[in-house]
N, C-alpha and C positions, 0 to 999 in steps of 0.2 A: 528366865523370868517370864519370857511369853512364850506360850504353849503352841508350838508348830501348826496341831490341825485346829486350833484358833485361828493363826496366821492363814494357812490354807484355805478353811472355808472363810474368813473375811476379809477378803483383798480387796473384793470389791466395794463391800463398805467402807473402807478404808481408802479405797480411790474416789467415789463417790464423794468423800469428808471433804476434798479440796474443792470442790462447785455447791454443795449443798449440806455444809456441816449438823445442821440436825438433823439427816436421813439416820446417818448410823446410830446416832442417841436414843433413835427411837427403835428404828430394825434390828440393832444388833447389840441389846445393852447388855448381853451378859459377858462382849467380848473386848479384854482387855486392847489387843491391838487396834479394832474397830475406833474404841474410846480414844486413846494415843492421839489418832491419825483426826478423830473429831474433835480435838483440842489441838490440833497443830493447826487444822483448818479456821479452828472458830478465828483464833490468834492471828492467823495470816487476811481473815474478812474483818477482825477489828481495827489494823490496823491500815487495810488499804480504806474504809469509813474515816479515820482520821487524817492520814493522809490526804485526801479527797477535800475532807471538809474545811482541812487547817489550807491545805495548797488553794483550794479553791474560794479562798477569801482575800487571801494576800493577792494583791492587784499586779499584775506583769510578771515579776520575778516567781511566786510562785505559779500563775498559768502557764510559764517558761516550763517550770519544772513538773508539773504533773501528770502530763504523757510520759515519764520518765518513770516517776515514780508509779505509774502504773501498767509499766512495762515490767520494773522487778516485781510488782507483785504478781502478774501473769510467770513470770520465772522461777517466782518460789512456788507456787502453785504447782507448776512442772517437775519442779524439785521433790517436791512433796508427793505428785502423784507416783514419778517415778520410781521412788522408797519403796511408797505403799505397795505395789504392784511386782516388785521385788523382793518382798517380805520383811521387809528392814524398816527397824525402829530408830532413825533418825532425825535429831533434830532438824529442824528448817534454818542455815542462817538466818542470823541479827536475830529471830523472832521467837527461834524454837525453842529458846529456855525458858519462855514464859509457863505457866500452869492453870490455867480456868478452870480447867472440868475435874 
């Protein structure tokens, strides 16, 4: 399904995806794994934003909890870079079934 010297030459857009998901949308739009990995990232930035915004309203119990929840998103993030960077098209836990792009 995806083309090895695809995967080869974009890994790095593809590691890029998880700190700055529309680099590769833009650098690398003709490559399928590129895309992948920019839709795993956009998904893992939308929803450390909601996380953030919903943790960050709720008074005590969510401030408890959101150094927490933005520790796994640092986690999936590493999860995600480490795929990419290994050439591997995997999902991210909880997130990575979603489909944006």
């Amino acid at each position: 399904m995806y083309d090895s010297t695809d995967i080869q030459n974009n890994k790095g857009m593809a590691i890029l995806a998880y700190i700055l998901f529309f680099v590769p949308l833009i650098a690398a739009k003709d490559s399928k794994f590129a895309w992948y990995h920019a839709n795993q990232g956009l998904t893992l930035f939308l929803a450390a934003v909601a996380a953030n915004v919903v943790l960050g309203i709720l008074p005590f119990i969510g401030w408890l909890l959101l150094p927490f929840a933005n520790l796994a998103v640092v986690v999936l993030a590493i999860l995600g870079i480490v795929a990419a960077a290994q050439g591997q098209v995997k999902p991210l836990p909880v997130i990575g079934s979603y489909t944006l792009l």
